[in-house]
PDB file of the backbone (N, CA, C, O) and the ligand in Angstrom, with CONECT records:
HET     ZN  A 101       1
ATOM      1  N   UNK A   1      35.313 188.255 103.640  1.00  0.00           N
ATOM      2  CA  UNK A   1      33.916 188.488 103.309  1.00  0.00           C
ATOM      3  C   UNK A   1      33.141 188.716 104.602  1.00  0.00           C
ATOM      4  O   UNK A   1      33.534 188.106 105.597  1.00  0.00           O
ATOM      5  N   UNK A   2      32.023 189.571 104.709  1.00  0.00           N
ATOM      6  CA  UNK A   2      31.663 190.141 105.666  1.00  0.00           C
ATOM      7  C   UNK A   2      30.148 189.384 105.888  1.00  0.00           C
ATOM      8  O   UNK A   2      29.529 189.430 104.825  1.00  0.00           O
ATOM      9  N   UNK A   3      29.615 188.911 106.636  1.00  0.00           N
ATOM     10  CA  UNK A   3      28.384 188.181 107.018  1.00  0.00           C
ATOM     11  C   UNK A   3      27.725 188.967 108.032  1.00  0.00           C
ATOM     12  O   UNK A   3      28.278 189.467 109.012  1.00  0.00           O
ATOM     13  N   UNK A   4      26.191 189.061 107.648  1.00  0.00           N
ATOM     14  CA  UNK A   4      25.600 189.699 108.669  1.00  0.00           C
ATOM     15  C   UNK A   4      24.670 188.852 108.870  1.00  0.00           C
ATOM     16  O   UNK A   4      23.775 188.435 108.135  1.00  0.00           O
ATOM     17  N   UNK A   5      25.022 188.576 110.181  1.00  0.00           N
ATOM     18  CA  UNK A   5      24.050 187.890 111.223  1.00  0.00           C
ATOM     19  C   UNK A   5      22.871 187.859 111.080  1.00  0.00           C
ATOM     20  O   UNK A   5      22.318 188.921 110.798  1.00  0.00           O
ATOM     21  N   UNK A   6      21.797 186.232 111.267  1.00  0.00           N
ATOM     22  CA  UNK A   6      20.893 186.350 111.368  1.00  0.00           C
ATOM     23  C   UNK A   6      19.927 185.917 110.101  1.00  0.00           C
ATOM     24  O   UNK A   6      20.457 185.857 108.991  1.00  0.00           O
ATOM     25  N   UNK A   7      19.021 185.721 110.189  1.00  0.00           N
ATOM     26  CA  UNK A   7      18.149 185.173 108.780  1.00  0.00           C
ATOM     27  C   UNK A   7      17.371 186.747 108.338  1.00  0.00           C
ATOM     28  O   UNK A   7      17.026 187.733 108.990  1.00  0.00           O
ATOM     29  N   UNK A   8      17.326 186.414 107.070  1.00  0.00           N
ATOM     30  CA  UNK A   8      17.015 187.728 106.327  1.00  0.00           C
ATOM     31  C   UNK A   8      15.882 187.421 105.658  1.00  0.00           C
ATOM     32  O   UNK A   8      16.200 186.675 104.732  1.00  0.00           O
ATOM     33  N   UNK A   9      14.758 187.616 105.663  1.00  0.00           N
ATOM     34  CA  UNK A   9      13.140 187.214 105.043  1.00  0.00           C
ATOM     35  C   UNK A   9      13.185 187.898 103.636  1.00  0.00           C
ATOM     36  O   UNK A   9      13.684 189.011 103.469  1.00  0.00           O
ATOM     37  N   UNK A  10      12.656 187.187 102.691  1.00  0.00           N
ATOM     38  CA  UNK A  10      11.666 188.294 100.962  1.00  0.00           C
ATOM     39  C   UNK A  10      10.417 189.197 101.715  1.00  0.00           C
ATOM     40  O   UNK A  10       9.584 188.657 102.444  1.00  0.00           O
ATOM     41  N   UNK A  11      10.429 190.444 101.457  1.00  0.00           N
ATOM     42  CA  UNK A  11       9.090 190.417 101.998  1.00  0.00           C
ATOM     43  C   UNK A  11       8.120 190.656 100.622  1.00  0.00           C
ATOM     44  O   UNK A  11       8.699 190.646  99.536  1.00  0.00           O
ATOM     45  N   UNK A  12       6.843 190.841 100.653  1.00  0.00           N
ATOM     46  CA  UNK A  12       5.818 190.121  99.717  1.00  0.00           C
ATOM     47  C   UNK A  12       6.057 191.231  98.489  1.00  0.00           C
ATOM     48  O   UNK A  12       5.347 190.985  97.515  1.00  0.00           O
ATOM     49  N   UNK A  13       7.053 192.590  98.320  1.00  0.00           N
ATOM     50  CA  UNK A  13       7.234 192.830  97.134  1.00  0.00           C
ATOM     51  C   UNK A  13       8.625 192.439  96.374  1.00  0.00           C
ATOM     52  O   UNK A  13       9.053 192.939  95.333  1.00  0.00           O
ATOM     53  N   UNK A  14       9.212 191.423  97.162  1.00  0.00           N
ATOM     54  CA  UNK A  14      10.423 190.890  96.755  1.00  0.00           C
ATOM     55  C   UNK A  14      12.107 191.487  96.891  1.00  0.00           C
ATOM     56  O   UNK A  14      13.205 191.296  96.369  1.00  0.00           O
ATOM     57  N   UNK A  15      11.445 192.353  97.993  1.00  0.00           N
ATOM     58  CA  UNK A  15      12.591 193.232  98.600  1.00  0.00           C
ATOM     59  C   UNK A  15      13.642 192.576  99.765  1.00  0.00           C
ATOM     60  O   UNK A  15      12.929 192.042 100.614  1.00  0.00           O
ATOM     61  N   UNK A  16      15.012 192.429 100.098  1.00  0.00           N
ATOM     62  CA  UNK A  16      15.340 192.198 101.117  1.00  0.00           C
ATOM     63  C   UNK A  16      16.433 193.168 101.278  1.00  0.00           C
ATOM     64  O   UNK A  16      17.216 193.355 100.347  1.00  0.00           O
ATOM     65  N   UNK A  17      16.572 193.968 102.692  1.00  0.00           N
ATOM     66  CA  UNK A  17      16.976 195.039 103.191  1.00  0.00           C
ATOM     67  C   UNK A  17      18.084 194.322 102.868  1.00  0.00           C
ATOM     68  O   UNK A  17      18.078 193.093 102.801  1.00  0.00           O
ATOM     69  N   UNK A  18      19.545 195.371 102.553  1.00  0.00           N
ATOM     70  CA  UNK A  18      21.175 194.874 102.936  1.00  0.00           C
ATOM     71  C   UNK A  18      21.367 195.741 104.008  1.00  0.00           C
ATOM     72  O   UNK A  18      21.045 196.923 104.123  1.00  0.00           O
ATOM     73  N   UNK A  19      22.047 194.843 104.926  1.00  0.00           N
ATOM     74  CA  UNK A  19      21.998 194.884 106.691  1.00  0.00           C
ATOM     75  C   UNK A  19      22.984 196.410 106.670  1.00  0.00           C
ATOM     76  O   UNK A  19      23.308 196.589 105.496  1.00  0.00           O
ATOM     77  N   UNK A  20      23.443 197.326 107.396  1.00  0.00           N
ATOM     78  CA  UNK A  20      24.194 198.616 107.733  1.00  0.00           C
ATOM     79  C   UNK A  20      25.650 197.881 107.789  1.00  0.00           C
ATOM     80  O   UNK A  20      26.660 198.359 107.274  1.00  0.00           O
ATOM     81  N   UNK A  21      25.602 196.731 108.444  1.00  0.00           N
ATOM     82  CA  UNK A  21      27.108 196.223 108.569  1.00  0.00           C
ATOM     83  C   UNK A  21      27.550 195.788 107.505  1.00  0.00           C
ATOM     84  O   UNK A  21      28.775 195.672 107.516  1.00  0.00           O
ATOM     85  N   UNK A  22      26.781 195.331 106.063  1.00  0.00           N
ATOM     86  CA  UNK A  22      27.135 194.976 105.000  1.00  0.00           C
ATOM     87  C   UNK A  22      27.696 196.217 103.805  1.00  0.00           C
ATOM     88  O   UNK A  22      28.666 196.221 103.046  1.00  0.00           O
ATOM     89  N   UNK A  23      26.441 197.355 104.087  1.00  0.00           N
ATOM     90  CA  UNK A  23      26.904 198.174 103.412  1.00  0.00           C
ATOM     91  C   UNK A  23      27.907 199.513 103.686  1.00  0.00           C
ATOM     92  O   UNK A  23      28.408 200.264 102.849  1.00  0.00           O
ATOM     93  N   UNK A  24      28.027 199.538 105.302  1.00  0.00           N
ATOM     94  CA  UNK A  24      29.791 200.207 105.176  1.00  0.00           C
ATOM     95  C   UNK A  24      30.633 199.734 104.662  1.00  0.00           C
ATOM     96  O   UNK A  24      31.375 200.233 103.815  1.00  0.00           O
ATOM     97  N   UNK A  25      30.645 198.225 105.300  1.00  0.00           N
ATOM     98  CA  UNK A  25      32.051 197.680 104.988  1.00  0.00           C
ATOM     99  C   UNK A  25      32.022 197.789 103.025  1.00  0.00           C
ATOM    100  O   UNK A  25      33.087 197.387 102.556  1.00  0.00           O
ATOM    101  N   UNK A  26      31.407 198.067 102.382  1.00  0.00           N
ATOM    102  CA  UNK A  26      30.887 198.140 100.976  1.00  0.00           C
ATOM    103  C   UNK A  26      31.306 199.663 100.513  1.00  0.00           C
ATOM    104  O   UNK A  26      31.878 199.873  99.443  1.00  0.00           O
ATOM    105  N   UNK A  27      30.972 200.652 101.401  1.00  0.00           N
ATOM    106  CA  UNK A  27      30.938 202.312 101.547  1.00  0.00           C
ATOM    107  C   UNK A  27      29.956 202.413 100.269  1.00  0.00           C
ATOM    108  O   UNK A  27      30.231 203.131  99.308  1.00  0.00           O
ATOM    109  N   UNK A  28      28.354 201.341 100.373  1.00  0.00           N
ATOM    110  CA  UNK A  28      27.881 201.867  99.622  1.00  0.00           C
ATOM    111  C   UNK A  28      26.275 202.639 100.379  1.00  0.00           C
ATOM    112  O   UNK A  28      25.655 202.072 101.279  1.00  0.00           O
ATOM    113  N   UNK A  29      25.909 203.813  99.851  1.00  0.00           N
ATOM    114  CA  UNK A  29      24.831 204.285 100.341  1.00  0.00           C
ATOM    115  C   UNK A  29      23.739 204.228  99.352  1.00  0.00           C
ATOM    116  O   UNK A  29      24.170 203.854  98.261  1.00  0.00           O
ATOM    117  N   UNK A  30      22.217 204.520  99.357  1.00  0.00           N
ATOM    118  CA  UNK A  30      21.448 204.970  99.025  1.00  0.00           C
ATOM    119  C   UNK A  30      20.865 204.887  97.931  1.00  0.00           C
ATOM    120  O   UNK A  30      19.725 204.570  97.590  1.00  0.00           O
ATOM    121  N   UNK A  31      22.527 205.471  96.986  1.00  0.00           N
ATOM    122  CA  UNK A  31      22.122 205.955  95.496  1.00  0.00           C
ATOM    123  C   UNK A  31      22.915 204.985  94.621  1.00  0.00           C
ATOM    124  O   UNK A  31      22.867 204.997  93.391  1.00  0.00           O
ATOM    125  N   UNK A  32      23.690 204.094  95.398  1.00  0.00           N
ATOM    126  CA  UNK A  32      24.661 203.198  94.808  1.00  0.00           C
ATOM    127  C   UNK A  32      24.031 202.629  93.558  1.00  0.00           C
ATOM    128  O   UNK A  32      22.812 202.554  93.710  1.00  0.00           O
ATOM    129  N   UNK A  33      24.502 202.131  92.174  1.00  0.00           N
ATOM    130  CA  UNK A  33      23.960 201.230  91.652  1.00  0.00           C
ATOM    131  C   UNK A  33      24.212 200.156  91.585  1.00  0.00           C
ATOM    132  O   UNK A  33      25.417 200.140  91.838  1.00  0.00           O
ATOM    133  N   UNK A  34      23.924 199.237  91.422  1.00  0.00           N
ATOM    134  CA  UNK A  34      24.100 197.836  91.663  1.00  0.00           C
ATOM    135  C   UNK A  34      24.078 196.851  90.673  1.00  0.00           C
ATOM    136  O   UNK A  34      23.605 197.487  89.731  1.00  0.00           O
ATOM    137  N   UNK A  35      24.238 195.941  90.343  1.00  0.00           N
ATOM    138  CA  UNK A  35      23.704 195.077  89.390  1.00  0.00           C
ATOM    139  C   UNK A  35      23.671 193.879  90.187  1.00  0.00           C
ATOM    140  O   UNK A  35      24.417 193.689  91.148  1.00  0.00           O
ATOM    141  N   UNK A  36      22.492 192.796  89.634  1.00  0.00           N
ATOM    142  CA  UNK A  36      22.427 191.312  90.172  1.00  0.00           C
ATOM    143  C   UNK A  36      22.244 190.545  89.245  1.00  0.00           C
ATOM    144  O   UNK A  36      21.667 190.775  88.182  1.00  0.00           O
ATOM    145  N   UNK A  37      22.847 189.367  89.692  1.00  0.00           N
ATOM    146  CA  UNK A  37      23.133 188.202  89.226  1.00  0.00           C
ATOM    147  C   UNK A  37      22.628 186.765  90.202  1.00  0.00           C
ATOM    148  O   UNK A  37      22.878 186.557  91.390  1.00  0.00           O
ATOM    149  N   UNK A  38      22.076 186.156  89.520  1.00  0.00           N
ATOM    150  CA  UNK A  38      21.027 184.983  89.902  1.00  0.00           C
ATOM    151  C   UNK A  38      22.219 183.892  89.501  1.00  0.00           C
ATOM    152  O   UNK A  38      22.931 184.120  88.523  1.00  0.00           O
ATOM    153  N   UNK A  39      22.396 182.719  90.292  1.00  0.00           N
ATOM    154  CA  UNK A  39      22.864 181.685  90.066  1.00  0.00           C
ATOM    155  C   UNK A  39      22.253 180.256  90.982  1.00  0.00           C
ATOM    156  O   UNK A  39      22.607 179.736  92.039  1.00  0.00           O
ATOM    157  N   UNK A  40      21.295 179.988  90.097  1.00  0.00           N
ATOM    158  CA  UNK A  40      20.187 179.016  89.857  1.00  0.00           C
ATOM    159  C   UNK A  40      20.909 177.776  90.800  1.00  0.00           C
ATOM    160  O   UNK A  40      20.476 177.296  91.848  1.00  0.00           O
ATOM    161  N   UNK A  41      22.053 177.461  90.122  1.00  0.00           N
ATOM    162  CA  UNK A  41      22.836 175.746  90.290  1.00  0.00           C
ATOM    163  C   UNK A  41      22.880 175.946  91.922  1.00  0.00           C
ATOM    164  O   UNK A  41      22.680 174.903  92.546  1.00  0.00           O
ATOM    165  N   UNK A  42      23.144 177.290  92.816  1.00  0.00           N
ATOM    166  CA  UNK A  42      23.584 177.530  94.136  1.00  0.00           C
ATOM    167  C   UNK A  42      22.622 178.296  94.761  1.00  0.00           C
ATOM    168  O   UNK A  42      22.928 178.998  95.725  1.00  0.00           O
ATOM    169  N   UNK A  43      21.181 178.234  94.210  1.00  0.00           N
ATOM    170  CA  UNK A  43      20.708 178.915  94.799  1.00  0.00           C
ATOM    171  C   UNK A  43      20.940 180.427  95.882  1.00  0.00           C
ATOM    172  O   UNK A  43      20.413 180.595  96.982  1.00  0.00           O
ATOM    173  N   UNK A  44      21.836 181.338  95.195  1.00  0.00           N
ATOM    174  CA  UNK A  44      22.284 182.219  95.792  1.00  0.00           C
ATOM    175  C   UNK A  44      22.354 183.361  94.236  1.00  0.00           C
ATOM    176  O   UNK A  44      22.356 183.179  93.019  1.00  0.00           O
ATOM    177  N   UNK A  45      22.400 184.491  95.120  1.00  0.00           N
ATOM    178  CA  UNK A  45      22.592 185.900  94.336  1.00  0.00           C
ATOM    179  C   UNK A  45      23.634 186.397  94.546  1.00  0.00           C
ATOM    180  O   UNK A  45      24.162 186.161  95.633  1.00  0.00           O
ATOM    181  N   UNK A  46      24.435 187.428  93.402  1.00  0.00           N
ATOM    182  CA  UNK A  46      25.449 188.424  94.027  1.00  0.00           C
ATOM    183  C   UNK A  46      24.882 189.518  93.261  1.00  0.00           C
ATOM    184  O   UNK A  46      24.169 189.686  92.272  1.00  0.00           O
ATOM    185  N   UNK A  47      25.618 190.316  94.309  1.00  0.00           N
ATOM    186  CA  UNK A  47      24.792 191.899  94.068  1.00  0.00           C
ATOM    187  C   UNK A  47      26.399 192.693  94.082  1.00  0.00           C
ATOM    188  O   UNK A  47      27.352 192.676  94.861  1.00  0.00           O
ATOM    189  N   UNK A  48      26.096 193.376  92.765  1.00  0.00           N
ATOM    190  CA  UNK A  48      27.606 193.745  92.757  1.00  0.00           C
ATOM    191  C   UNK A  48      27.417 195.708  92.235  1.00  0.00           C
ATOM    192  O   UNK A  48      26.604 196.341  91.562  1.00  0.00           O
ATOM    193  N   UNK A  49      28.107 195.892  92.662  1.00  0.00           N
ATOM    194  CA  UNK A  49      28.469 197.498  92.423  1.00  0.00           C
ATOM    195  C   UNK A  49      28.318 198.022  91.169  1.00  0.00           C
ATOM    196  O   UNK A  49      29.435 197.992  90.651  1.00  0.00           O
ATOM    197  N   UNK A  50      27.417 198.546  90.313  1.00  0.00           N
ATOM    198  CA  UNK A  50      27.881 199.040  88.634  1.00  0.00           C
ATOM    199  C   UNK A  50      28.949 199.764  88.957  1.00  0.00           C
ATOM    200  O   UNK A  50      28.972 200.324  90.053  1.00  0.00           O
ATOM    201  N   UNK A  51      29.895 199.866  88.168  1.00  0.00           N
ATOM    202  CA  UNK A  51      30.875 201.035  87.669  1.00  0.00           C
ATOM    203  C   UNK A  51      30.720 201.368  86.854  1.00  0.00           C
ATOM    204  O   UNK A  51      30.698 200.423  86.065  1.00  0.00           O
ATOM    205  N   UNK A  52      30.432 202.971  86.000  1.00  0.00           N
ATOM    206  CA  UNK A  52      29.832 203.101  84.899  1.00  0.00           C
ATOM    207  C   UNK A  52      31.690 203.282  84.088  1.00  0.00           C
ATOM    208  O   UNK A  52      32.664 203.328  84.839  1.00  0.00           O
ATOM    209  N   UNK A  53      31.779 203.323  83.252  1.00  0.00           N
ATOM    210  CA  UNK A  53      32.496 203.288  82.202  1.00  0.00           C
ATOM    211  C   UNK A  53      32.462 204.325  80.882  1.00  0.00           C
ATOM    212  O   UNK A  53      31.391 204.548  80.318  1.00  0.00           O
ATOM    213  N   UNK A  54      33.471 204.822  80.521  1.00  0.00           N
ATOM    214  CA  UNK A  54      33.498 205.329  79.051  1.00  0.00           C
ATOM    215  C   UNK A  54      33.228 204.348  78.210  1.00  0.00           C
ATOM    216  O   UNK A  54      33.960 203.363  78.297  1.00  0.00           O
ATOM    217  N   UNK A  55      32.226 204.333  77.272  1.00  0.00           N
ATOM    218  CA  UNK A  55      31.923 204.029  76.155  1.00  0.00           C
ATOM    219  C   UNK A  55      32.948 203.492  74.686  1.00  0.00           C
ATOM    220  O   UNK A  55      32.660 202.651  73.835  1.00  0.00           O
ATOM    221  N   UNK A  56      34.219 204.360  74.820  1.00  0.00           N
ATOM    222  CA  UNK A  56      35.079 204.182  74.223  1.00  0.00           C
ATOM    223  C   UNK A  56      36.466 203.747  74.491  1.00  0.00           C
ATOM    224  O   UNK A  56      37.033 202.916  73.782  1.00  0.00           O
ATOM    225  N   UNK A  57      37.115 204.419  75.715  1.00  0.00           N
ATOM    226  CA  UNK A  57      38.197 204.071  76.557  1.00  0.00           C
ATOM    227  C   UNK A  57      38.322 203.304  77.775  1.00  0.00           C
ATOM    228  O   UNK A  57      39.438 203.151  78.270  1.00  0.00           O
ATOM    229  N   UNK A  58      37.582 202.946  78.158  1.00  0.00           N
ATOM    230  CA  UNK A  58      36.645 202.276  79.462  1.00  0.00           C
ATOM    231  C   UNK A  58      37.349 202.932  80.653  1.00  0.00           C
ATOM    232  O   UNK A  58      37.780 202.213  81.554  1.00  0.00           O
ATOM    233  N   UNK A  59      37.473 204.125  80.697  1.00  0.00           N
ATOM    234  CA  UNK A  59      37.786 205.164  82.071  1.00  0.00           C
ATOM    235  C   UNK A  59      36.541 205.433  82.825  1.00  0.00           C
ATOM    236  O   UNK A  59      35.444 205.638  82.304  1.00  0.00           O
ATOM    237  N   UNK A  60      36.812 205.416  84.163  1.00  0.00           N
ATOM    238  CA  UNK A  60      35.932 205.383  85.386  1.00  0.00           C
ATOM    239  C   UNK A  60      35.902 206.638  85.803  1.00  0.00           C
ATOM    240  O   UNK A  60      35.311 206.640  86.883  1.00  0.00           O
ATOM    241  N   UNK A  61      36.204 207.612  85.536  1.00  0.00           N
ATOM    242  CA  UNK A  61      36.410 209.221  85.889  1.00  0.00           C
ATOM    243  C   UNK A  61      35.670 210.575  84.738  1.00  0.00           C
ATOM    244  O   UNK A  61      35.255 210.323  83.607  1.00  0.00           O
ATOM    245  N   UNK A  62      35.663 211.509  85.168  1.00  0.00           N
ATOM    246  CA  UNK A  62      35.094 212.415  84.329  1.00  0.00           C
ATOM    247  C   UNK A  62      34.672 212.187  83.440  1.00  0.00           C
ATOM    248  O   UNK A  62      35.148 212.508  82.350  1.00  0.00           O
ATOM    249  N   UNK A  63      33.627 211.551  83.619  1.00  0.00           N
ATOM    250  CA  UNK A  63      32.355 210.982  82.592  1.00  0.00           C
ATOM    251  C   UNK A  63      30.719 211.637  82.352  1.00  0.00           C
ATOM    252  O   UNK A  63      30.124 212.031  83.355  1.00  0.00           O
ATOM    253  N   UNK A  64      30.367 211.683  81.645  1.00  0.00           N
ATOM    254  CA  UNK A  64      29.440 212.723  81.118  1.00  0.00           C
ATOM    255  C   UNK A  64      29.088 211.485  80.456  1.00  0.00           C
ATOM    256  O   UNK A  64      29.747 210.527  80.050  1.00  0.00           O
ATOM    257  N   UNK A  65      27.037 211.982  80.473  1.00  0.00           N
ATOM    258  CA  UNK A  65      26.158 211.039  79.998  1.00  0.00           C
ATOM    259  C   UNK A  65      25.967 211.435  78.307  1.00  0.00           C
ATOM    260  O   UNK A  65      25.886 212.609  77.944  1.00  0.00           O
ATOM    261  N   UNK A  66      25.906 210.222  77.301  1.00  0.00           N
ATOM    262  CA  UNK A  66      26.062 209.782  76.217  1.00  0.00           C
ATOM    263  C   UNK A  66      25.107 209.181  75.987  1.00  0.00           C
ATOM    264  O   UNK A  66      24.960 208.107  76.570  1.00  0.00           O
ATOM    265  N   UNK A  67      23.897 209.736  74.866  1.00  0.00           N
ATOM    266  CA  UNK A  67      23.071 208.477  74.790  1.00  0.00           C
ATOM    267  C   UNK A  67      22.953 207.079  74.855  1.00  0.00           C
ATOM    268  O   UNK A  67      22.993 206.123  74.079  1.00  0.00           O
ATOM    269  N   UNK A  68      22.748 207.357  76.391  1.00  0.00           N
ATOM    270  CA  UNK A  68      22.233 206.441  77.738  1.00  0.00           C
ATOM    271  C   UNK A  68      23.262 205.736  77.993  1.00  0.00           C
ATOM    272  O   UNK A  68      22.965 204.598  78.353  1.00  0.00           O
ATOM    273  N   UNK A  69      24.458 205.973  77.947  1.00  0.00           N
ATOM    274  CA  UNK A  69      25.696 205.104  78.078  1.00  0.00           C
ATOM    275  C   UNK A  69      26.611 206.659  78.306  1.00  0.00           C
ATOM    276  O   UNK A  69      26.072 207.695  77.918  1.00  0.00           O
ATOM    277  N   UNK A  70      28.021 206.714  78.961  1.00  0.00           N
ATOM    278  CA  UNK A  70      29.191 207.408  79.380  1.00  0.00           C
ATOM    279  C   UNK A  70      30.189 207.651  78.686  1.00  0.00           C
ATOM    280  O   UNK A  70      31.059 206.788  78.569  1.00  0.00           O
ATOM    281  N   UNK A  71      30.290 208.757  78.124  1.00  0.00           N
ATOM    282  CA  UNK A  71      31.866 208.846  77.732  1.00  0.00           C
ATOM    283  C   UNK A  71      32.723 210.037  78.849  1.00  0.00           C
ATOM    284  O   UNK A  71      32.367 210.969  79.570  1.00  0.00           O
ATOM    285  N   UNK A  72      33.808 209.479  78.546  1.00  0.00           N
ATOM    286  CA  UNK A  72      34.536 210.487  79.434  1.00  0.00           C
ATOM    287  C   UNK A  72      35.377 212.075  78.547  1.00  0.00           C
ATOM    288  O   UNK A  72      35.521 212.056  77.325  1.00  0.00           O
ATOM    289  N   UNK A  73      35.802 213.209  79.326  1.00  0.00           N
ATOM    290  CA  UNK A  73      36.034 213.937  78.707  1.00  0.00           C
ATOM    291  C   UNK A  73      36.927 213.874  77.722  1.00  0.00           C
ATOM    292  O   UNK A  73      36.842 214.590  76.724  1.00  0.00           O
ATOM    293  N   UNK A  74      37.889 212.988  77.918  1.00  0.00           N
ATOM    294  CA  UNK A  74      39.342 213.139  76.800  1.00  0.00           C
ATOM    295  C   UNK A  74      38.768 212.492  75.620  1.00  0.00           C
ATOM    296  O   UNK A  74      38.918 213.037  74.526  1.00  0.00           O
ATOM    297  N   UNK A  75      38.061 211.278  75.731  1.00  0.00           N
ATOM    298  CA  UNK A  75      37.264 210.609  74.310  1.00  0.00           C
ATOM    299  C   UNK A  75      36.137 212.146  73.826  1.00  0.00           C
ATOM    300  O   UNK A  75      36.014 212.447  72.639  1.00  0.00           O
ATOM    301  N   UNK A  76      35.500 212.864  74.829  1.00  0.00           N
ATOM    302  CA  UNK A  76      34.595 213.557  73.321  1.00  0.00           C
ATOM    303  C   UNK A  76      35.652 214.519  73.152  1.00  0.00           C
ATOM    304  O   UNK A  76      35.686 214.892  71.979  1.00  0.00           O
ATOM    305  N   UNK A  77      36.637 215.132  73.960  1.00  0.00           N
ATOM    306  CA  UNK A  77      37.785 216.083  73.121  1.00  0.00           C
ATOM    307  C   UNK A  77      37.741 215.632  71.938  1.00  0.00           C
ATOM    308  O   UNK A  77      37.604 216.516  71.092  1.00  0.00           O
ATOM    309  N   UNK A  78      37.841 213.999  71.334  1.00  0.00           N
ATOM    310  CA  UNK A  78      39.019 213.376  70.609  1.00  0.00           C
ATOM    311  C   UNK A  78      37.728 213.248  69.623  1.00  0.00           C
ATOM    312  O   UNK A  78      38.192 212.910  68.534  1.00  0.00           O
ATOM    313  N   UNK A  79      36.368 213.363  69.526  1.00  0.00           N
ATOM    314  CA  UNK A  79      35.305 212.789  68.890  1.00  0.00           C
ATOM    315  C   UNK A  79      35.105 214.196  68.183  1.00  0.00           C
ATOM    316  O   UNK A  79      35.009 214.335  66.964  1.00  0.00           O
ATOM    317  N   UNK A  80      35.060 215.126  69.032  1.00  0.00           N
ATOM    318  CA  UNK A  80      34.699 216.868  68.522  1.00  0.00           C
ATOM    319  C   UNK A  80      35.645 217.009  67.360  1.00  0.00           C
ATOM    320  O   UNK A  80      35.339 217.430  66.244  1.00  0.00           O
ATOM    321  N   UNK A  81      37.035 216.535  67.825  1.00  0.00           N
ATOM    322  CA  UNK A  81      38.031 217.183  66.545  1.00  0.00           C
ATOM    323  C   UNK A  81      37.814 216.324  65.323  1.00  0.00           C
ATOM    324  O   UNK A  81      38.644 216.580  64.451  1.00  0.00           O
ATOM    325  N   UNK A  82      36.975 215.408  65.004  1.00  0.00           N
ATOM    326  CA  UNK A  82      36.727 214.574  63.819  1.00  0.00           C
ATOM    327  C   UNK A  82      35.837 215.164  62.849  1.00  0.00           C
ATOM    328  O   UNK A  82      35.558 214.555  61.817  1.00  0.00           O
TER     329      UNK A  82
HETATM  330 ZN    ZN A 101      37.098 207.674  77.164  1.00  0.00          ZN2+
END
């Protein structure tokens, strides 16, 4: 696990930067999505990567948007021929 140095402040819209050394070692940029998770008992957060998913097969690849959720191509092949 990778630690970046140093104390990290909220600033007053409840934002805190993730440091450059956190997010290579991550290879995440910009547009990444993320999801968070609050855990109260430890006073600490994890901030974890979304992976979006097919809707039906749960494949991570050639995925096309589905009202507001992902399917991938071989599931609507398989949905069209019904
Ligand atoms: Zn699928």
């Amino acid at each position: 696990m990778e630690e970046a140095k140093g104390l990290h402040l909220i600033d007053e819209e409840g934002r805190v930067v993730l440091p450059t050394i956190v997010r290579n070692v991550l290879k995440w940029d910009e547009k990444t999505p993320v999801e968070i998770w609050a855990n109260p008992k430890d006073h600490e957060i994890v901030i974890r990567q979304h992976i979006f998913q097919c809707l039906s097969c749960g494949a991570t690849e050639h995925l096309k948007p589905f009202h507001k959720k992902y399917i991938c191509e071989e599931c609507q092949k398989l949905i069209s021929k019904l």
